[in-house]
Steps between C-alpha positions, in 0.01 A plus 500: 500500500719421195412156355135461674202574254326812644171339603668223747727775656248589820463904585677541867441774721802686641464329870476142329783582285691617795391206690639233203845740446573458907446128469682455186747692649524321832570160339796613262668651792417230765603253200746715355339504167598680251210755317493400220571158313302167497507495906328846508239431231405190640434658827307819320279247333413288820477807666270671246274156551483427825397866528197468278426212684393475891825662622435833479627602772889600570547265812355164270633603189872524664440146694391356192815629331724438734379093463445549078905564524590236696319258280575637144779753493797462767733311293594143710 
């Protein structure tokens, strides 16, 4: 990941990789956001937290999204 220093970039496994590219991609087209830009990168970094948090898994991590857009990236 471009701009991260390599020891605070966590190592993914394919399935949890696949699991944060579904939700990411779930919210940009329920949202109609585009992939990349300041609305994308701010959902790939909440995203990428939340993750290495408690939600961990797909069904948390997208109902925690869903409500982290609502609060701090649809525009009013």
């Amino acid at each position: 990941m471009h701009g991260f220093p390599t020891e605070k970039v966590p190592t993914l496994t394919d399935a949890e990789a696949d699991t944060l590219r579904r939700v990411f991609e779930a919210i940009c087209t329920e949202y109609d956001i585009p992939r990349e830009g300041p609305r994308a990168e701010h959902l790939a970094r909440f995203l990428m937290a939340a993750f290495s948090g408690p939600l961990s898994t797909e069904k948390s991590l997208l109902a925690a999204a869903h409500s982290f857009y609502l609060r701090h990236i649809a525009e009013p």
